[in-house]
N, C-alpha and C positions, 0 to 999 in steps of 0.2 A: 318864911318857911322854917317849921324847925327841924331840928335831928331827925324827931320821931317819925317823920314822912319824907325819907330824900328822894330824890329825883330817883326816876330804875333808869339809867343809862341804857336797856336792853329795848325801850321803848322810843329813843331816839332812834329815826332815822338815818342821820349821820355817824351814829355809832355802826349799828349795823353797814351799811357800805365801807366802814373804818377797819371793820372786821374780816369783812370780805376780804379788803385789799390785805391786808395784813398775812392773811391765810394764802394768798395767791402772793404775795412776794416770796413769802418761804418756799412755798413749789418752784417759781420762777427764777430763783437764785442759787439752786439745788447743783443747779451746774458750773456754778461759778469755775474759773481756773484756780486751783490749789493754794494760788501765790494773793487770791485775793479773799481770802477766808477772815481775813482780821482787816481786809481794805471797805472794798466798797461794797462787800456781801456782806458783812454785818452792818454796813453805816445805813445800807436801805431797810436791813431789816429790822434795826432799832429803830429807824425814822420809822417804820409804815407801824409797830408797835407803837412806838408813842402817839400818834394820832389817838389809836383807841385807849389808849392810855388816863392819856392826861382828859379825855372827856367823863370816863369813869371817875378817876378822880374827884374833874369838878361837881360831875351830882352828886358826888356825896358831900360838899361843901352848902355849908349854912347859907351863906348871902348869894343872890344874884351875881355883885359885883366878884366874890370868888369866881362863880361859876365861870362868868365871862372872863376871867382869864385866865383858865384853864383853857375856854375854847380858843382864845387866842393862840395860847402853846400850841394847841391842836392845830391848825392855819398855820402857820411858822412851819409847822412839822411836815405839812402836807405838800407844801413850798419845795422842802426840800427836797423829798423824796421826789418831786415830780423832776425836780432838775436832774438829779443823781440816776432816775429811772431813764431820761432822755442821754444820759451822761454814759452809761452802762449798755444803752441800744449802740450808739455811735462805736464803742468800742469793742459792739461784736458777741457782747456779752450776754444780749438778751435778744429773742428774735421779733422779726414785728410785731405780730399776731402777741404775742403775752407785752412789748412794752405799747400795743396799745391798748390794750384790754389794763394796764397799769395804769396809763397814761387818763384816761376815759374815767376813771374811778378816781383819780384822782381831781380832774377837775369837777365831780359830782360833789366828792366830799367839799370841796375851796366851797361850790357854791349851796351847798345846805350850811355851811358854819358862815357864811355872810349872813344866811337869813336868821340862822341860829341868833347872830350876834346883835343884828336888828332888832328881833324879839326880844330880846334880852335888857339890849339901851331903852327899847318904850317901857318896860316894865317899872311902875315906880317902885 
């Protein structure tokens, strides 16, 4: 692939749901308590950013094997966030209804970037 045709990241699948979550962490964390504004309200809202992040990124990367680890970062990222999101329920911070609507987008993304990453290792 060269430059002159990268990937549109707005045509992946997994971007879009990346995006989604990303857009509902920020409503969802809106109410964080005061004292966690530099804690776990921004560590989710960076994590559910990088997901979408680091995928745009990778399409705009020359080789496959960039690509694919970018989507890696992206998994790592997705990881976290789902822990932190289950982490932030427990302590009251977020209600069901939005950490499973969190929860649920998250394990959509895990599994479109396995298949992503699939796609990606057949590709000679």
């Amino acid at each position: 692939m060269s430059l002159d045709m990268p990937r549109d990241h707005r045509k992946l699948q997994v971007f879009q749901i990346a995006d989604e979550l990303a857009i509902l962490m920020y409503a969802s964390t809106c109410r964080f308590p005061a004292d966690e504004r530099y804690g776990l309200r921004s560590q989710l809202r960076r994590g559910a950013v990088s997901i979408a992040t680091n995928l745009v990124e990778g399409c705009g990367r020359e080789s496959e094997r960039d690509f694919l680890r970018f989507v890696d970062i992206s998994f790592g990222s997705v990881r976290e966030v789902t822990y932190l999101t289950t982490l932030a329920h427990r302590l009251g911070y977020l209600d069901d209804a939005s950490a499973a609507r969190l929860e649920e987008l998250g394990r959509r993304i895990q599994a479109a970037l396995i298949s992503l990453r699939a796609a990606l290792q057949r590709t000679p």
